[in-house]
C-alpha positions in Angstrom: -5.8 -22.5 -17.4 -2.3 -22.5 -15.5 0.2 -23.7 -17.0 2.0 -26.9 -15.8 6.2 -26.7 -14.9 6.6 -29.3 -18.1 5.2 -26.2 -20.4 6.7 -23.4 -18.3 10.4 -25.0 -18.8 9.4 -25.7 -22.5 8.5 -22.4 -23.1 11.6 -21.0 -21.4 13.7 -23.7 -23.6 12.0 -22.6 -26.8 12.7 -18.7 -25.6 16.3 -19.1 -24.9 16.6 -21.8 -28.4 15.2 -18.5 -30.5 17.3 -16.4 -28.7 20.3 -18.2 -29.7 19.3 -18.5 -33.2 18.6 -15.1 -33.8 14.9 -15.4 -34.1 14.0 -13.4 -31.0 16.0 -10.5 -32.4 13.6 -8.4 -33.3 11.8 -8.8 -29.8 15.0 -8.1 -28.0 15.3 -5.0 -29.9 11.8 -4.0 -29.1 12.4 -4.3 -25.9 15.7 -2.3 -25.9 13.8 0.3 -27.3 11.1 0.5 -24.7 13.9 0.3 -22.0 15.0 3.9 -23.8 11.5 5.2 -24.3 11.1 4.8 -20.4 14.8 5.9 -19.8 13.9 9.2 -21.8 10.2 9.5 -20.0 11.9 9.2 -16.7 14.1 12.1 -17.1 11.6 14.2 -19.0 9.8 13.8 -15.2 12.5 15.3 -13.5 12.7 19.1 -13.2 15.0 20.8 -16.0 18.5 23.1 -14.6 15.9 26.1 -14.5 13.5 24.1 -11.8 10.5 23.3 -14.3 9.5 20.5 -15.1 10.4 19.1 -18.9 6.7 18.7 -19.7 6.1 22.2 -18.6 8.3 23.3 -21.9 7.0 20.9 -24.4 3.6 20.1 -23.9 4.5 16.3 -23.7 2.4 15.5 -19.9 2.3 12.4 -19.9 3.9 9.3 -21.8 1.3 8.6 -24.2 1.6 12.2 -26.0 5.5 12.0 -25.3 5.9 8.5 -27.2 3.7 9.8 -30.1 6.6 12.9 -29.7 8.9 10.5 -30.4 7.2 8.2 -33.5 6.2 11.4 -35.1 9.4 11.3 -37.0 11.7 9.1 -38.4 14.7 9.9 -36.0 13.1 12.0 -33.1 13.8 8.7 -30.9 17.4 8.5 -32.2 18.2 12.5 -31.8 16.6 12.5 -28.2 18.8 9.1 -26.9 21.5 11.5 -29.1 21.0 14.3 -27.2 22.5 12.8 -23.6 26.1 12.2 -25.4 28.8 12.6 -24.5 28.1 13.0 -20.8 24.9 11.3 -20.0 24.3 14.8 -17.6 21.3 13.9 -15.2 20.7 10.1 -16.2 20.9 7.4 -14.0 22.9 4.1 -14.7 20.2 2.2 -16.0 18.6 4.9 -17.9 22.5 5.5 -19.4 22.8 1.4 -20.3 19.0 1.8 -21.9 20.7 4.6 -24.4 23.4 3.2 -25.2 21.8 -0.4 -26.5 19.5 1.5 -28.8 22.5 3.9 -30.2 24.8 0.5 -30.2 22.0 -1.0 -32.1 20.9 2.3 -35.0 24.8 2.4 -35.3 25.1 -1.5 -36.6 21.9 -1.0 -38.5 23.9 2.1 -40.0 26.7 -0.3 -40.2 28.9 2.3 -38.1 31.8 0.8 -36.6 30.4 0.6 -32.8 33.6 2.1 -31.3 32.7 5.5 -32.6 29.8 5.1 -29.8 31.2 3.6 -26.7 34.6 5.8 -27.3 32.2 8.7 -27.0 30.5 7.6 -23.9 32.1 5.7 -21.3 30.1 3.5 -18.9 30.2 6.1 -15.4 32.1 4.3 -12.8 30.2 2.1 -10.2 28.3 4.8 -7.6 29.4 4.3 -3.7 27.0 1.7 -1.3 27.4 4.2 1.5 29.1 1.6 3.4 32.5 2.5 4.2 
């Protein structure tokens, strides 16, 4: 059965009130995560420096076996967002603001003082429109 606007715009209110309060934490984190996970699968698709393809070198073809990659241990996800510092070589902006909410986030939980992160990797500037 459809919902009706009344229960959509109650839902939404009850989202944004758990938001607020800190409730939906853990979701919002989840999803940051997943942001990463893709961030990481996406450039894992693109060809490596030498032409082949990432999967090519580690087995990992597709993102199921490349996500069990990452669970298999206990920092592989943290080491691989890790690996892209300082530079962020070959991601895109999006795939760059994915990694850097889950490192912002393993650093608080570490209690690390979050300038040690964004000192070591500035946002890239805003790319050209190609309209001049």
């Amino acid at each position: 059965m459809a919902m009706s606007n009344a229960d959509r715009q109650r839902r939404y209110r009850q989202k944004l009130k758990a938001r607020a309060s800190g409730e939906a934490l853990g979701d919002r984190v989840r999803d940051a995560v997943e942001r990463a996970v893709g961030a990481l699968w996406a450039f894992h698709e693109r060809p490596a420096p030498s032409g082949m393809r990432w999967s090519d070198i580690d087995g990992c073809t597709n993102a199921e076996l490349y996500r069990a990659e990452l669970q298999r241990g206990t920092g592989n996800l943290m080491q691989a967002c890790r690996a892209f510092m300082p530079d962020f070589e070959g991601l895109t902006d999006d795939e760059i603001r994915a990694i850097v909410t889950v490192v912002e986030v393993a650093d608080a939980l570490r209690l690390t003082h979050p300038a040690s992160v964004t000192d070591a990797m500035p946002m890239p500037p805003p790319r050209p429109t190609g309209a001049a």
